[in-house]
C-alpha positions in Angstrom: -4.4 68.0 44.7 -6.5 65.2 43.3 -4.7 61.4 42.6 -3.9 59.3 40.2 -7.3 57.2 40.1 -8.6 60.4 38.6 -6.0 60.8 36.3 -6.7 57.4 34.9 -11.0 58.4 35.5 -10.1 61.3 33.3 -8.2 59.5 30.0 -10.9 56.7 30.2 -12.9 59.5 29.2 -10.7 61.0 26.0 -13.9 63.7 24.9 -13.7 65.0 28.7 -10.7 67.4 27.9 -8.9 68.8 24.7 -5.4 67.7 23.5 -2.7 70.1 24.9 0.3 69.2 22.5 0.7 69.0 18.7 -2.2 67.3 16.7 -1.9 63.9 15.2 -1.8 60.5 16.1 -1.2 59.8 19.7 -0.7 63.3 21.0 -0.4 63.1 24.7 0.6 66.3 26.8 0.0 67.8 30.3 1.0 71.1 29.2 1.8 73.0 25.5 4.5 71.0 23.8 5.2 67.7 26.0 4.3 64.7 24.7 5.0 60.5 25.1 7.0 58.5 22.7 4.8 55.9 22.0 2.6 57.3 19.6 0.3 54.1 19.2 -3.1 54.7 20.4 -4.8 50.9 19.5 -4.4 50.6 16.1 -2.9 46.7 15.1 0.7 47.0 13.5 2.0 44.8 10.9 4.9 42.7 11.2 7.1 45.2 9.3 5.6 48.2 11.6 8.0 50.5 13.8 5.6 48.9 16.4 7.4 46.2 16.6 10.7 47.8 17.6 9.5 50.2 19.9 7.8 46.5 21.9 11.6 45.7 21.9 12.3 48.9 23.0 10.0 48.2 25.8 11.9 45.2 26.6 15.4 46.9 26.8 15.8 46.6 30.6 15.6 43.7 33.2 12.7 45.2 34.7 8.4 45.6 34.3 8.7 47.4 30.9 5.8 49.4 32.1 7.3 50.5 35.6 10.8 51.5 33.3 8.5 53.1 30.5 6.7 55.3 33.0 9.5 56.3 34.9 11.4 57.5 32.0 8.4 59.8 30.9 7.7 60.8 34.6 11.3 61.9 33.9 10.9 63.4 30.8 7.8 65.4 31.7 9.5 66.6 34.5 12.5 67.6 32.4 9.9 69.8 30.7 7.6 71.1 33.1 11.1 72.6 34.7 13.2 74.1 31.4 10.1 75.4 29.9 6.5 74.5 30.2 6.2 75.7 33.8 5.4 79.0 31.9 2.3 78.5 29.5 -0.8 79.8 30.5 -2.4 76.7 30.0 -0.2 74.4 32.1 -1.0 77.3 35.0 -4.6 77.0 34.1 -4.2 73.4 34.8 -2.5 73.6 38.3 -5.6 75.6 39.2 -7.9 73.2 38.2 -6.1 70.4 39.9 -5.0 72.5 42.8 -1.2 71.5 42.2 0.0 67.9 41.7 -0.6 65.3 43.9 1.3 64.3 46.6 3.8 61.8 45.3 4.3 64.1 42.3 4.6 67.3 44.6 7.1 65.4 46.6 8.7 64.7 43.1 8.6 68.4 42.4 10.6 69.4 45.4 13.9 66.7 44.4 13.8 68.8 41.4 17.2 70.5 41.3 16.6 74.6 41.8 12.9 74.1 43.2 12.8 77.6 44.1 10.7 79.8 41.3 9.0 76.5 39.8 7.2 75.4 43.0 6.7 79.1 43.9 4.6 79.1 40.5 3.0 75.7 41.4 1.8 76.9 44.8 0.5 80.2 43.7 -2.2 78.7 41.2 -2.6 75.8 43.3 -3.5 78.2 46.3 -5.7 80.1 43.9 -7.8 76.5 42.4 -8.1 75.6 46.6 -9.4 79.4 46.9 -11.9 79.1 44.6 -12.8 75.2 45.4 -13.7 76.5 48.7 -15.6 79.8 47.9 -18.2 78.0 44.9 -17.4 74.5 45.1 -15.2 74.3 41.6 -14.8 70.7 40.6 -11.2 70.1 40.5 -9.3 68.3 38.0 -6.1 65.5 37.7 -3.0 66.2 38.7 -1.1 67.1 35.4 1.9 64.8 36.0 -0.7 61.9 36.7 -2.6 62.5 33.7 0.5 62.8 31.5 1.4 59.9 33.3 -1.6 58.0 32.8 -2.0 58.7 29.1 1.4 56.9 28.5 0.7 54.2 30.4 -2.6 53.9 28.2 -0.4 54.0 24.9 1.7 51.3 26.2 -1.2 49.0 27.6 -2.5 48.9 23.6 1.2 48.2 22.7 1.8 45.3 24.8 -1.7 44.3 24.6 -1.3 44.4 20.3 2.5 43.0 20.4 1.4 39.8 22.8 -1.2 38.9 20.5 1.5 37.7 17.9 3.4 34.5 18.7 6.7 36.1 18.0 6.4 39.4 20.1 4.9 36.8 22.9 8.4 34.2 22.7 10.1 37.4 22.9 7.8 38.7 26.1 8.6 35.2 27.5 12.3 35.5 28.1 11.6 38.7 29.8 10.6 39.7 33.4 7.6 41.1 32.3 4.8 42.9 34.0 4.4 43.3 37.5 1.6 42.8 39.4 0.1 46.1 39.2 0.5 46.4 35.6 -1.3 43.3 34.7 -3.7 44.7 36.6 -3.8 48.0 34.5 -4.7 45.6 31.5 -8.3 45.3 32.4 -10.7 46.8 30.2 -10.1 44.6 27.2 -11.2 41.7 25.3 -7.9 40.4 24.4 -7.6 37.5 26.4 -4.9 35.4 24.4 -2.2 38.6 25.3 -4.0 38.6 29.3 -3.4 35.0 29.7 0.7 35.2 28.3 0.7 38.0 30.4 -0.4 36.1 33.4 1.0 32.6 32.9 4.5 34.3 32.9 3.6 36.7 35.5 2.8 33.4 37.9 5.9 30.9 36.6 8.3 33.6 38.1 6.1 34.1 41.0 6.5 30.0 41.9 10.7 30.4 41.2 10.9 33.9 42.7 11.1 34.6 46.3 13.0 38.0 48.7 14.1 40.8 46.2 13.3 39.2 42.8 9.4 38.6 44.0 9.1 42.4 45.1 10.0 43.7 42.2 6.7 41.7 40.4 4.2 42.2 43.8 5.2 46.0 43.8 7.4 47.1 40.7 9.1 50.3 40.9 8.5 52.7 43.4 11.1 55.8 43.3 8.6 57.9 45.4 8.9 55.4 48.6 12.3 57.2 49.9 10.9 59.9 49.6 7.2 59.0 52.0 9.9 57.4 54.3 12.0 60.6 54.7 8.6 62.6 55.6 7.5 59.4 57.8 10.3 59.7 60.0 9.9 63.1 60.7 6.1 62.7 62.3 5.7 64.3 65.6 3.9 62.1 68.1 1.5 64.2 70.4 1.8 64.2 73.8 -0.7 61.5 75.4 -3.5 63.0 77.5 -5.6 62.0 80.2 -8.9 62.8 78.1 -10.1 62.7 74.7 -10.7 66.7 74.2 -7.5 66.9 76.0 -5.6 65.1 72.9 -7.8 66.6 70.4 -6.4 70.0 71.4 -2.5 68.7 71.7 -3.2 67.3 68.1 -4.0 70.8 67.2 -0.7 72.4 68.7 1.2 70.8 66.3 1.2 72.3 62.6 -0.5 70.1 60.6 -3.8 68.8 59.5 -4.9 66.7 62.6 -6.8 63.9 60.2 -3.8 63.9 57.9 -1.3 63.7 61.1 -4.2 60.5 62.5 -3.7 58.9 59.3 0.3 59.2 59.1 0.7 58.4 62.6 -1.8 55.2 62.1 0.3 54.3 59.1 3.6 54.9 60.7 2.5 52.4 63.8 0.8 49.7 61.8 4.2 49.1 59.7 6.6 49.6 62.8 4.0 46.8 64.3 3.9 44.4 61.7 7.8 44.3 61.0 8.4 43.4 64.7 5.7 41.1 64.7 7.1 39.7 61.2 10.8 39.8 62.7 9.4 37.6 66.1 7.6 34.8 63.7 3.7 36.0 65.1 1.2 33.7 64.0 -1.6 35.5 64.1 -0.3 37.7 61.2 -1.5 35.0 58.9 -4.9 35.7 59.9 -5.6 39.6 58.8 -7.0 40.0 56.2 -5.4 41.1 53.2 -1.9 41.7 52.0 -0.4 45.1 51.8 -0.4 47.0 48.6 2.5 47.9 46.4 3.5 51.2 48.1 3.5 49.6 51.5 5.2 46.5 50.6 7.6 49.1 48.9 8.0 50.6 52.9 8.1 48.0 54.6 10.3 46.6 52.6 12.9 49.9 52.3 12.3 50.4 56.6 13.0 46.9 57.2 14.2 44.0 54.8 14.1 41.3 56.8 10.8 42.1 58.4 9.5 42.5 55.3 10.0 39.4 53.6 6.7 37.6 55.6 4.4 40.1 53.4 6.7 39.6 50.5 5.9 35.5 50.9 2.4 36.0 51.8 1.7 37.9 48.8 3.5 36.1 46.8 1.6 33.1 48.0 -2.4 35.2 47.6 -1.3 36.3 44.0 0.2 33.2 42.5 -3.5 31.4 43.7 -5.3 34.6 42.4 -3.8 34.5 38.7 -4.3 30.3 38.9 -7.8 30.9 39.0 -7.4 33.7 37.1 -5.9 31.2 34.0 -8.6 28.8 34.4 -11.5 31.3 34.3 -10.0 32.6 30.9 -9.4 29.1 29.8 -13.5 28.7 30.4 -14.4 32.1 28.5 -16.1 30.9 25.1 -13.9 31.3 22.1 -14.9 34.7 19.9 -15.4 33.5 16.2 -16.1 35.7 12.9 -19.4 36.9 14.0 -19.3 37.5 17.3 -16.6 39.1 19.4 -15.7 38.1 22.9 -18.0 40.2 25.7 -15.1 43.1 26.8 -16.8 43.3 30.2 -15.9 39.2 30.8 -12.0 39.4 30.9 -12.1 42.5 32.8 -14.7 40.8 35.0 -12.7 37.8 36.0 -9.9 40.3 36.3 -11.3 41.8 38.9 -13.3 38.6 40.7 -9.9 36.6 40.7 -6.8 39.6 41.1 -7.9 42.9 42.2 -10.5 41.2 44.7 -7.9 39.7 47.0 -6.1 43.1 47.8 -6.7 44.4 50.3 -4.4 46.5 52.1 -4.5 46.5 56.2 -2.1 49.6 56.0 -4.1 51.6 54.1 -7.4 50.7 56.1 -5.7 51.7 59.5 -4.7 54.8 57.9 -7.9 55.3 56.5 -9.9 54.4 59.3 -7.8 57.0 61.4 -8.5 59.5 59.2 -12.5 59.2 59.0 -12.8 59.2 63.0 -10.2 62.0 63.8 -12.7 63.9 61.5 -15.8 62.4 63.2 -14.2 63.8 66.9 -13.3 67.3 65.4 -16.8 67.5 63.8 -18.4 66.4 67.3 -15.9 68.9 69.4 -16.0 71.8 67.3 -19.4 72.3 69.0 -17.4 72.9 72.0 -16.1 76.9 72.8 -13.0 75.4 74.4 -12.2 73.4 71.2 -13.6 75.6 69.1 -11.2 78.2 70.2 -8.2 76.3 70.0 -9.3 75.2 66.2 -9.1 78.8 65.3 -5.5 79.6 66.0 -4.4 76.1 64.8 -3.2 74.7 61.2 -6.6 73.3 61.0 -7.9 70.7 58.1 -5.9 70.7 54.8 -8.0 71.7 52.1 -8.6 67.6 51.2 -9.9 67.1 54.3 -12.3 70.2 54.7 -13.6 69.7 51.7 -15.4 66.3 53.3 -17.1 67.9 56.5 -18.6 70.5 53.7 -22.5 69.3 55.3 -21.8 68.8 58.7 -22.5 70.9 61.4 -18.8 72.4 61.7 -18.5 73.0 58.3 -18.4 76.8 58.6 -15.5 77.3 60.8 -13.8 74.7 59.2 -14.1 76.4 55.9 -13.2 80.1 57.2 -10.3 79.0 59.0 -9.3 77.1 55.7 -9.8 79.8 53.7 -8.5 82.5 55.8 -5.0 80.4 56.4 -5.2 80.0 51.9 -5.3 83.4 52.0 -2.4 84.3 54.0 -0.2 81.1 52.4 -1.8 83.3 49.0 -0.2 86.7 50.2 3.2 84.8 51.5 3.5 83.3 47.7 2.9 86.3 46.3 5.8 87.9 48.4 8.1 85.8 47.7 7.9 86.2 43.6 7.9 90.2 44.4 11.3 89.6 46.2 13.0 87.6 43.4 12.6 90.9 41.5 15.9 92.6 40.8 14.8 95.6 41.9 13.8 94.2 45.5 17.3 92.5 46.1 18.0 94.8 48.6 15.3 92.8 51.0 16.2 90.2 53.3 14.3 86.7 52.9 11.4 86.6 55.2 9.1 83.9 57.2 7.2 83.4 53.9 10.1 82.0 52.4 8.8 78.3 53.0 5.4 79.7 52.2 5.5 77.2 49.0 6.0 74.5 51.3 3.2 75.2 53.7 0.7 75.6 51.0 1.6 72.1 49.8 0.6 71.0 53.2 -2.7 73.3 53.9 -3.8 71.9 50.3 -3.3 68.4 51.0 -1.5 67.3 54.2 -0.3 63.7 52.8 2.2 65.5 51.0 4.6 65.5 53.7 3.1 62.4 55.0 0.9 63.9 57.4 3.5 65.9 59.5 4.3 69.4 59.4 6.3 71.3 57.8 10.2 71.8 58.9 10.8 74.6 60.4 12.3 78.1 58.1 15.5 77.5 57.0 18.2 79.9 57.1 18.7 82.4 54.0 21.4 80.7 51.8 21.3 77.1 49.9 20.3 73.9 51.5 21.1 70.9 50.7 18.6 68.3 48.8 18.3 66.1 51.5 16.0 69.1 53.4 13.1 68.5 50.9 13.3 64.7 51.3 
């Protein structure tokens, strides 16, 4: 299951992978058949142009026209994948590659209504892309939902990006929210700095005026996927505390779940329960870490606590409206492109970067990171150890993301045959369920790889469920939605 930074890594790179869907101008798909509705890929409309209306279009709600644009193709592609493209060989061939989606879109794919026989499908070639990543080191590919994703949010960055350019679109762009934080920040890359600077002198007058529920939704934009990390958050199992190192190691491994994805949950699950009592009791010293969280976590912190949250609500509020000041003035100091010569791209994306992006950094996602990187350190050390070594090999072991990262160290080969002997087993589970949705095996009762879908989600990539394990088998019979968070 590989992110969305590779999705976007991937459509940088147009040549690096064929069109799936129709030909022509703008044809976007992740899978036969599905494509975008904008269809502009960069080309400058004229006034008269349908361009123009499908700007307005992007104006239509009270919200970052990017955030609503995405989410209604998130939805679209969704729509899809489930009534139909779930089936062509090529949108299989894909899940292989990628080994599944990602974990905000697998989470995604299990609030889909019927989940059963689609994520069945998704888990069996995602199983078989971690099989062979494993076995001969297969590069993987982007998620499909992230790349389909990520193409449409590259048609509408050259729409907005063409539209603010004229003075009329721009008035028009004005009386708007506009873009959040994060999509201003997806605008780098380009020499137009007359649409970056109306982008960010609006962006920043709201900041000024804005403060609680109005400000978050420009710091953080939408976020339908934090409910659902929150649901799996809760439902972390904290390991019994031990009276050694090796000692904890081992009760880490008793529960089923990748132990650096269960570190890094648990580390991310503590820092935000910290923070919004700190934040509630008025702690000064919170004005001294460094950084601000990022959207997702200002997203949780904000849906787990309100009130808590509105100190990193302010304080980023305060950071960004000084970043995309000194944004403004290095743009303002940019020399003017004339006839001959064309503005440097690399200078606005530069100052971009040196002014905006530089300031964020998240103390969320470093504690979860840093969690991470040293339970896998002590598993590499201890493995060395019978007693741990033991206990490894009748445990859930590292997630396939995970292994893939102590490939050279010296526990590398346990760690891979205890990965790929638990991918095979999740492999034979899958496969058993799809023989018993035949008619002509209806007789059978539902076994223990009924959830075997669920659990090779988690061996693949353990963040999925927030780096906890998996519920335990439901009964046989219909569940309601709120079991797959």
């Amino acid at each position: 299951m590989v992110s969305c930074d590779t999705a976007v890594e991937a459509v940088s790179r147009r040549d690096a992978r064929p069109e799936l869907g129709e030909p022509g101008v703008g044809a976007v798909t992740a899978g036969a058949g599905w494509r975008p509705k904008v269809t502009h890929t960069g080309r400058t409309a004229s006034a008269d142009s349908p361009l123009r209306s499908e700007f307005e279009g992007l104006l239509g709600e009270n919200v970052c026209p990017a955030c609503s644009y995405l989410a209604e193709r998130e939805r679209s592609f969704f729509s899809w994948f489930a009534n139909e493209n779930h089936t062509a060989a090529n949108v299989q061939a894909e899940l292989r590659a990628s080994m599944g989606m990602c974990a905000a879109h697998s989470r995604r794919l299990m609030k889909e209504p019927g989940p059963g026989p689609i994520v069945t499908m998704v888990a069996r070639e995602a199983l078989a892309g971690a099989l062979s990543r494993m076995r001969d080191g297969t590069p993987s590919g982007p998620c499909p939902a992230c790349y389909a994703k990520a193409r449409s949010l590259e048609d509408t960055r050259h729409l907005v990006l063409d539209a603010l350019e004229r003075e009329r679109d721009a008035s028009r762009y004005r009386e708007h929210p506009g873009l959040c934080l994060d999509h201003l920040l997806a605008l780098e890359g380009t020499d137009q700095a007359t649409a970056i600077k109306v982008v960010t002198e609006h962006l920043l007058e709201r900041l000024i005026t804005s403060a609680g529920a109005s400000a978050l939704e420009m710091l953080a934009g939408v976020d339908d996927d934090a409910s659902r990390r929150a649901f799996w958050r809760e439902r972390l199992v904290e390991p019994e505390v031990m009276t050694s190192t090796i000692a904890q190691l081992c009760g880490r491994l008793e529960i089923t779940a990748c132990p650096a994805c269960l570190a890094g949950g648990l580390a991310e699950a503590r820092y935000l329960d910290w923070f919004l009592k700190r934040s509630q009791a008025g702690d000064p010293s919170l004005r001294t870490d460094p950084g601000e969280l990022c959207s997702a976590h200002l997203r949780d912190a904000a849906l787990q606590d309100p009130a808590g949250a509105r100190c990193a609500i302010e304080r980023k509020r305060t950071v960004t409206t000084g970043a995309l000041a000194r944004l403004l003035d290095q743009l303002a100091r940019l020399p003017q492109p004339n006839g001959r010569r064309r503005r440097n791209e690399g200078q606005v994306t530069q100052q971009i970067r040196a002014t905006v992006r530089a300031v964020h950094e998240c103390p969320v996602c470093r504690a979860r990171d840093t969690a991470e990187l040293r339970q896998l350190q002590l598993l590499d050390a201890a493995l060395a150890l019978p007693s741990v070594r033991s206990r490894y090999e009748s445990s859930h072991g590292l997630c396939v993301h995970h292994a893939l990262r102590l490939s050279d160290g010296p526990s590398a080969p346990i760690v891979r045959r205890v990965v790929s002997g638990r991918l095979g087993v999740l492999a034979w589970e899958v496969g058993e369920i799809r023989r018993k949705y035949v008619w002509a095996s209806r007789y059978e009762l539902a076994g223990p790889e009924q959830d075997a879908w669920l659990r090779a989600f988690a061996q693949i990539d353990g963040r999925v469920l927030s780096g906890g394990p998996p519920p335990p088998i439901r009964p046989t019979g219909r569940q309601s939605d709120d079991w797959y968070g």
